[in-house]
C-alpha positions as CSV (number, residue, x, y, z in Angstrom):
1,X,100.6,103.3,81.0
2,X,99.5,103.5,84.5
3,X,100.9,106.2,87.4
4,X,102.7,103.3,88.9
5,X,104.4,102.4,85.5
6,X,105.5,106.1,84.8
7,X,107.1,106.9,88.0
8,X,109.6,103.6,87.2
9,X,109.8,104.5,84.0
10,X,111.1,108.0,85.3
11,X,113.4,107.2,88.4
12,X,117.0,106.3,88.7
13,X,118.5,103.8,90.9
14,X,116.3,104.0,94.1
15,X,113.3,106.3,95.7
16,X,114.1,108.6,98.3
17,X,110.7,109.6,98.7
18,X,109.3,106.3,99.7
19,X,108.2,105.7,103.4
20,X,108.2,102.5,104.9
21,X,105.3,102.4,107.2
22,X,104.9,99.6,110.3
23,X,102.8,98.4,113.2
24,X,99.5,99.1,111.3
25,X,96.6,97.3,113.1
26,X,95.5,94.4,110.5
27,X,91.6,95.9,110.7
28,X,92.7,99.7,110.2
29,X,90.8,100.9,107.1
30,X,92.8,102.0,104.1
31,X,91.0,105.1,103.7
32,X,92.4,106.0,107.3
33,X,95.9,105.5,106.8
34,X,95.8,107.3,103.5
35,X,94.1,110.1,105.6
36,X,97.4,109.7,107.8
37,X,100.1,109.9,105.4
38,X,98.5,112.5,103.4
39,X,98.8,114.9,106.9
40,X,102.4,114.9,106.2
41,X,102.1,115.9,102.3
42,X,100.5,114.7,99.0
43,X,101.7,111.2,97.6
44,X,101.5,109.5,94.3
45,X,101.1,105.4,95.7
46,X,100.4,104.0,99.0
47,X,100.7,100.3,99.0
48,X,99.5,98.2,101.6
49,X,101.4,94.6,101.9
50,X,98.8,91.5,102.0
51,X,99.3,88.2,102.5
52,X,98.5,86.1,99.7
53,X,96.9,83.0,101.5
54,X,94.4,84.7,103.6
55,X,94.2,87.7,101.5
56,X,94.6,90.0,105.0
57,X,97.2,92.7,105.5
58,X,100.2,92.3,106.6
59,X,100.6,95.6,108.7
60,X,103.0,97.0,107.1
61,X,102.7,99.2,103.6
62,X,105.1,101.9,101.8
63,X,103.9,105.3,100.6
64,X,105.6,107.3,97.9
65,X,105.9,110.7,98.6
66,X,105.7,113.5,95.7
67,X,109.8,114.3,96.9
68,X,112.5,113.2,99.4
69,X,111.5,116.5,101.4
70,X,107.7,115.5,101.8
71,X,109.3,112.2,103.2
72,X,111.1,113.4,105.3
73,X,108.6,115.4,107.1
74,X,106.4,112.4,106.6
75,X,109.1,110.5,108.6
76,X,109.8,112.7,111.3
77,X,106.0,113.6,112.0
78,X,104.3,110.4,111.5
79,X,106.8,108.4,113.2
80,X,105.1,107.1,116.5
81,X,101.6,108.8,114.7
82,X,98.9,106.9,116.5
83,X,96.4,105.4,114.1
84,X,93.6,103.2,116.2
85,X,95.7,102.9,119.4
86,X,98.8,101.9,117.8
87,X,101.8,103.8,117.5
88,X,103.3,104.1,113.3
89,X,106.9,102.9,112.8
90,X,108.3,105.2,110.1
91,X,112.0,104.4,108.1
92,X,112.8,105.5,104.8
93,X,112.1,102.5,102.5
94,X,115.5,100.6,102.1
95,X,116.8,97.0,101.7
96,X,116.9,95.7,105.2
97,X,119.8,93.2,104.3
98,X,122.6,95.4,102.9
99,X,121.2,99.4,104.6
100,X,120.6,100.5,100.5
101,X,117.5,102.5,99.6
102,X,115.3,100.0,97.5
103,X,114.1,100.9,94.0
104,X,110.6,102.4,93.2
105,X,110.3,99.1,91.5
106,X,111.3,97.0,94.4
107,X,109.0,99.0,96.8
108,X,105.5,98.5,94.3
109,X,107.0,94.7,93.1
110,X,108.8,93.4,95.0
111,X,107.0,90.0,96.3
112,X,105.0,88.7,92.9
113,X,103.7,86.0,95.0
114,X,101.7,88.7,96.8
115,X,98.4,90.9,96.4
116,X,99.5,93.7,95.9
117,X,96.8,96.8,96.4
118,X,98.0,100.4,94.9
119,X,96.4,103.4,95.2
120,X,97.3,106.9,93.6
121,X,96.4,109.5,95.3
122,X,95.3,113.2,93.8
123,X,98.0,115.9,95.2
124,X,95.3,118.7,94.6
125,X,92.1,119.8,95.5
126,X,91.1,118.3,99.2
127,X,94.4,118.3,101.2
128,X,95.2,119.8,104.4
């Protein structure tokens, strides 16, 4: 069982502690931003969206925070973070259509059609 497959396993109905992150320049590298998010706390997956047909990012991703309070200060100190002259958009991770907060299952499956590139992070040794 991977990390990704425990923490659905685990959670109820949706993930507070997952960050919706926008505006990410398509060449930034994903070492970087994982160097950004990890400023406001450890996280378990960062996931950046790509587009299936030319395999490039889409510039947007969703990081899952170790709790709702980590995500918060994620969200109110990364929000407008500038990461290679572009200025973050931060929300907490939710179903656009209808306002609701989308499930962790949602926010690491939620387009099949799509690469999908996860990462879990360590939440020890090596963090500011």
């Amino acid at each position: 069982m991977t990390a990704i497959d425990s923490v659905i396993k685990t959670e109820s109905s949706y993930e507070p502690s997952c960050i919706f992150f926008g505006n990410i320049q398509y060449e930034t590298p994903e070492q970087e931003l994982k160097d950004t998010f990890k400023l406001a706390g450890p996280f378990s997956v960062f996931r950046l969206k790509i587009d299936s047909k030319t395999e490039k990012p889409k510039g947007y991703g969703f990081c899952m925070y170790s709790d709702p309070d980590v995500a918060s200060s994620a969200l109110r100190n990364l929000k407008q973070h500038e990461v290679q002259g572009r200025k973050l958009k931060a929300a907490f991770a939710s179903d656009n259509k209808i306002g609701n907060n989308l499930s962790t299952k949602d926010v690491l499956y939620r387009d099949p059609a799509e690469v999908i590139k996860t990462q879990a992070v360590s939440s020890t040794a090596g963090q500011q």
